[in-house]
LOMITOR-408820 format. One line per 3 residues: number of its first residue (from 1); their letters; for each residue z, y, x of N, C-alpha, C. Coordinates in nm, 2 decimals. Example, Ala and Ser with C-alpha at 12.3 -4.5 7.8 and 13.67 -1.06 7.14 Angstrom:
// residues 2
1) as) 0.78:-0.57:1.32:0.78:-0.45:1.23:0.78:-0.33:1.32  0.71:-0.22:1.28:0.71:-0.11:1.37:0.79:0.00:1.29
END
This chain:
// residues 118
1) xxx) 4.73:3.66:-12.07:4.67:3.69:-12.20:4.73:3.60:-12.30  4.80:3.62:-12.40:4.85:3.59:-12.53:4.71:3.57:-12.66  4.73:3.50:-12.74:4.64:3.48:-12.85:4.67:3.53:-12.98
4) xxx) 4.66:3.64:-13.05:4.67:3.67:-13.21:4.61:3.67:-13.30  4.66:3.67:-13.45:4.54:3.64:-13.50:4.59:3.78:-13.60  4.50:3.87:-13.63:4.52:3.96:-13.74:4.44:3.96:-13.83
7) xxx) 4.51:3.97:-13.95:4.52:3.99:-14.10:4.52:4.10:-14.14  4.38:4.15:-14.20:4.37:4.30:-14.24:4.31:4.30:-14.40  4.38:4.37:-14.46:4.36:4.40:-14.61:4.33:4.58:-14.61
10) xxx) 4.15:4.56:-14.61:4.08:4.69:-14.65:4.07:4.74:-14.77  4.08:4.86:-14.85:4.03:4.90:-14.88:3.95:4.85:-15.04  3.97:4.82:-15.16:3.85:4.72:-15.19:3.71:4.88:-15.21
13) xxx) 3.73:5.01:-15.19:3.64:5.10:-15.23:3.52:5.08:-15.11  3.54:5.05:-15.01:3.42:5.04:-14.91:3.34:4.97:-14.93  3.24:5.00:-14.91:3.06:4.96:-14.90:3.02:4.85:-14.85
16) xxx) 2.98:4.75:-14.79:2.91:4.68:-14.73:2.89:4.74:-14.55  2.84:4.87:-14.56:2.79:4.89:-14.44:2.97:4.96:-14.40  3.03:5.05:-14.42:3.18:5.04:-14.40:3.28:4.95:-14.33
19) xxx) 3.26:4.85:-14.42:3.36:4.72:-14.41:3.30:4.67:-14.26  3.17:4.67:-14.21:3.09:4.60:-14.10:3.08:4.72:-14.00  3.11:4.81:-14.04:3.16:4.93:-13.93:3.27:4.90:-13.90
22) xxx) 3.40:4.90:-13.97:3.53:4.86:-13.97:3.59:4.78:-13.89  3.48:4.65:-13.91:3.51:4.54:-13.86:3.50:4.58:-13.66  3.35:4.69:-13.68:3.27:4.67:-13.51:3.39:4.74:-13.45
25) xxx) 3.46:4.84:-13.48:3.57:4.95:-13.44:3.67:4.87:-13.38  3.70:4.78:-13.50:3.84:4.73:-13.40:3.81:4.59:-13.31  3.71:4.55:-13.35:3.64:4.46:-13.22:3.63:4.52:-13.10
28) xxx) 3.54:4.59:-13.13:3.52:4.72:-12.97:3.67:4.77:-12.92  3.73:4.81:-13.04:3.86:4.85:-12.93:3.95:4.75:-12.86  3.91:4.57:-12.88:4.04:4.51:-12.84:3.91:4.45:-12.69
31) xxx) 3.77:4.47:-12.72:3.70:4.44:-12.64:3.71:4.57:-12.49  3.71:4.70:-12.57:3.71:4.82:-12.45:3.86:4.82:-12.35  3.96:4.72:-12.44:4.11:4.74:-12.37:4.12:4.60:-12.26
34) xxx) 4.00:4.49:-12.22:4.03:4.36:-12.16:4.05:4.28:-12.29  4.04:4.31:-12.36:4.10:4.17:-12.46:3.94:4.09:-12.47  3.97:3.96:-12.54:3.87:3.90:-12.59:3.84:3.83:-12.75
37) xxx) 3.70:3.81:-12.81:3.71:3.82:-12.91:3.71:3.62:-12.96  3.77:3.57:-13.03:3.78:3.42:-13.02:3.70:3.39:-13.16  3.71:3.45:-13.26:3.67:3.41:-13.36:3.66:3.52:-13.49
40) xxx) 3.55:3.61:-13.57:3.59:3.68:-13.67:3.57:3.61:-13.82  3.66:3.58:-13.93:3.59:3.62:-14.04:3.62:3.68:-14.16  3.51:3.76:-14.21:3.56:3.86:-14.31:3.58:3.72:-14.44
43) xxx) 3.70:3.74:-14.52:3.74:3.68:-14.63:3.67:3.74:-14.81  3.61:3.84:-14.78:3.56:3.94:-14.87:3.64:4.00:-15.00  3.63:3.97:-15.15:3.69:4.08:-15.21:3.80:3.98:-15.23
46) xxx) 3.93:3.95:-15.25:4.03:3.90:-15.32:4.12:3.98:-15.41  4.20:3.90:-15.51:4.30:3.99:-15.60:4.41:4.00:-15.47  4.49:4.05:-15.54:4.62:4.10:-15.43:4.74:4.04:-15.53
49) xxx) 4.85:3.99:-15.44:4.95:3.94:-15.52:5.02:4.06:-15.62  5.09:4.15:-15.57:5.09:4.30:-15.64:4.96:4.38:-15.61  5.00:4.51:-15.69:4.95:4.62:-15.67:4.99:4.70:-15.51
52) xxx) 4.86:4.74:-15.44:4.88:4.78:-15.32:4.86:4.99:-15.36  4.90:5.07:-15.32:4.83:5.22:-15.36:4.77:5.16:-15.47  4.83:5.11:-15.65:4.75:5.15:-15.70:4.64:5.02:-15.74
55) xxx) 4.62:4.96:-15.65:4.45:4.87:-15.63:4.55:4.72:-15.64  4.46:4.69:-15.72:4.49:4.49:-15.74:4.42:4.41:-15.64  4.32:4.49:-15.59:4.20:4.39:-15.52:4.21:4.49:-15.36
58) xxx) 4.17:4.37:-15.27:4.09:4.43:-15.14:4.04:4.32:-15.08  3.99:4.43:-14.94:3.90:4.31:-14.87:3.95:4.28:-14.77  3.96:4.15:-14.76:4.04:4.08:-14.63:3.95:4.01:-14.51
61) xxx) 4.05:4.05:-14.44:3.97:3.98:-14.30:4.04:3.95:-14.19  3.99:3.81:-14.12:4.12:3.76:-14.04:3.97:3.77:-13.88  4.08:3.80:-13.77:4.02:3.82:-13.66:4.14:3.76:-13.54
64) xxx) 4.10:3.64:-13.48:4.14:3.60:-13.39:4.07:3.67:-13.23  4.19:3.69:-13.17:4.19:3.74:-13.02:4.27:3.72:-12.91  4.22:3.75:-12.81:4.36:3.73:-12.68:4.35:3.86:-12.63
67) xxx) 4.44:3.89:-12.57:4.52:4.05:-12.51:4.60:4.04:-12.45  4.64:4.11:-12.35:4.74:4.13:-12.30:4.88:4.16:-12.44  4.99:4.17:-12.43:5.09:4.18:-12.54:5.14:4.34:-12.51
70) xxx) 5.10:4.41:-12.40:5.11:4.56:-12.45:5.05:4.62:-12.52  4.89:4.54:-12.52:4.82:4.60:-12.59:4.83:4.64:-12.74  4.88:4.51:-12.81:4.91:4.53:-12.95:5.02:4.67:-13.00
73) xxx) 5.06:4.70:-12.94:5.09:4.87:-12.90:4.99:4.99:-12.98  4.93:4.98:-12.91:4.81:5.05:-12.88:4.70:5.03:-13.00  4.69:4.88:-13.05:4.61:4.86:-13.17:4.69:4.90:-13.26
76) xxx) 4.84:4.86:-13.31:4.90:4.91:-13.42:4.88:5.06:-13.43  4.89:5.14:-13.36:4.89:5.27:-13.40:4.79:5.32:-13.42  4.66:5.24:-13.42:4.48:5.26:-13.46:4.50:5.20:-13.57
79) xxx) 4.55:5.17:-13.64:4.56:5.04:-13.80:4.69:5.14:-13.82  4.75:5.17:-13.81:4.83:5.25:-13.86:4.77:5.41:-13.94  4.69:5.43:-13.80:4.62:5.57:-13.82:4.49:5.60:-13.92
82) xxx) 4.42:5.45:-13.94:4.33:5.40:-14.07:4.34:5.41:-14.14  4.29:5.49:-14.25:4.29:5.54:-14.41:4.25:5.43:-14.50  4.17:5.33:-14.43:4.08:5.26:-14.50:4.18:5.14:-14.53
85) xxx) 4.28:5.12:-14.42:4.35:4.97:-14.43:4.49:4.99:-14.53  4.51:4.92:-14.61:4.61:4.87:-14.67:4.70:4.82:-14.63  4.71:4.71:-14.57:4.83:4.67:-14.52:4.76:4.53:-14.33
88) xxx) 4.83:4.48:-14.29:4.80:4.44:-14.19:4.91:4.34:-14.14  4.87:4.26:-14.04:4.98:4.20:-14.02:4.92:4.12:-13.87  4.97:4.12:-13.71:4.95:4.03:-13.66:5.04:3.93:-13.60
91) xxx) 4.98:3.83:-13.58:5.09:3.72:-13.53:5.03:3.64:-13.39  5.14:3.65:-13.32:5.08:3.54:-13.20:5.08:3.39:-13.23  5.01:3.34:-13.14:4.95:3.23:-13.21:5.01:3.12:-13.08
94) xxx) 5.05:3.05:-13.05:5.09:2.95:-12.95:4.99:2.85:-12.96  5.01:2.74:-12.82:4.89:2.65:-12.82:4.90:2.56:-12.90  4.96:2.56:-12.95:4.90:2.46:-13.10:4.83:2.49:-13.22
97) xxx) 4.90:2.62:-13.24:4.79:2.70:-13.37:4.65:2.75:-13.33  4.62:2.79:-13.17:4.49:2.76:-13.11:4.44:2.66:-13.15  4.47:2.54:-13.09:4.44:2.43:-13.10:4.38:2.40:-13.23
100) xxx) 4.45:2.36:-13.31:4.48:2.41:-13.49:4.33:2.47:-13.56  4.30:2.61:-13.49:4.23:2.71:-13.56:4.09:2.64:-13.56  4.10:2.54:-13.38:3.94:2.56:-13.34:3.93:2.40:-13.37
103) xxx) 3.98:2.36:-13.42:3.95:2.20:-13.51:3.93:2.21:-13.61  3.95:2.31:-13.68:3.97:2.34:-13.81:3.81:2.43:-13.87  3.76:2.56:-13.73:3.60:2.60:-13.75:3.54:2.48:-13.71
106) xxx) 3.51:2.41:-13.62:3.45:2.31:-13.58:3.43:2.21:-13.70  3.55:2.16:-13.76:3.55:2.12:-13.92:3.55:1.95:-13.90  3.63:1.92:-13.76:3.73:1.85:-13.78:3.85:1.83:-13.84
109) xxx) 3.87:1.66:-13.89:3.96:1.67:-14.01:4.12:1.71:-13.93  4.20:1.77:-13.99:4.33:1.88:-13.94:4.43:1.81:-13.99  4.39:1.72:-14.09:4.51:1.63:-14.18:4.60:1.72:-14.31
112) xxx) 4.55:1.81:-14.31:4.56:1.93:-14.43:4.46:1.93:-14.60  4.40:1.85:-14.51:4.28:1.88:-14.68:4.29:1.84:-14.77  4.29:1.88:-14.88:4.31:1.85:-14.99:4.26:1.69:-15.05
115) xxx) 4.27:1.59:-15.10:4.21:1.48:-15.12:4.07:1.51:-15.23  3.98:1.44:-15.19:3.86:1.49:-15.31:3.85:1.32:-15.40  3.87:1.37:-15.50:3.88:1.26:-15.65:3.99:1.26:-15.67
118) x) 4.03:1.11:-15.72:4.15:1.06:-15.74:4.13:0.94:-15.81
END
């Protein structure tokens, strides 16, 4: 089992109840294939660096998992076949950016943060 983390830019026209459907869909399918689920969170409305179809804004959401690596196969062409998604992106994650992610929810210091005053 491999670890990835995907980056999904929805839609900004969906609803509240949509976006939380959206989200249960592709949970359930990395859960119905053996995968597991490590961490979700929705990022909610942001601008977009360009124009995507048109739209300045969507809603983003990052979802860490583990899978088998044939599986990501199988999920691209479900995110591919999605009207709702704009663009996407996954990346495998090695044991450091694990490491990384879950010191970072936990909200131990990572050595990244910005300094507060001056």
């Amino acid at each position: 089992m491999n670890n990835y983390e995907l980056m999904v830019i929805f839609t900004p026209v969906l609803s509240e109840e949509e976006f939380k459907a959206a989200q249960k869909k592709y949970t359930d399918f990395i859960l119905e294939h053996g995968g597991s689920i490590t961490h979700s969170k929705p990022w909610g409305l942001k601008s977009l660096a360009y124009p995507i179809q048109k739209k300045t804004t969507g809603i983003y959401w990052v979802l860490e998992y583990s899978a088998l690596s044939s599986f990501n196969e199988k999920l691209q062409i479900q995110i591919l076949r999605d009207e709702q998604i704009m663009r996407h992106m996954a990346t495998r994650l090695d044991k450091y950016a694990v490491e990384y992610n879950a010191r970072k929810r936990s909200g131990v210091p990572t050595g990244n943060e910005k300094a507060v005053g001056a």
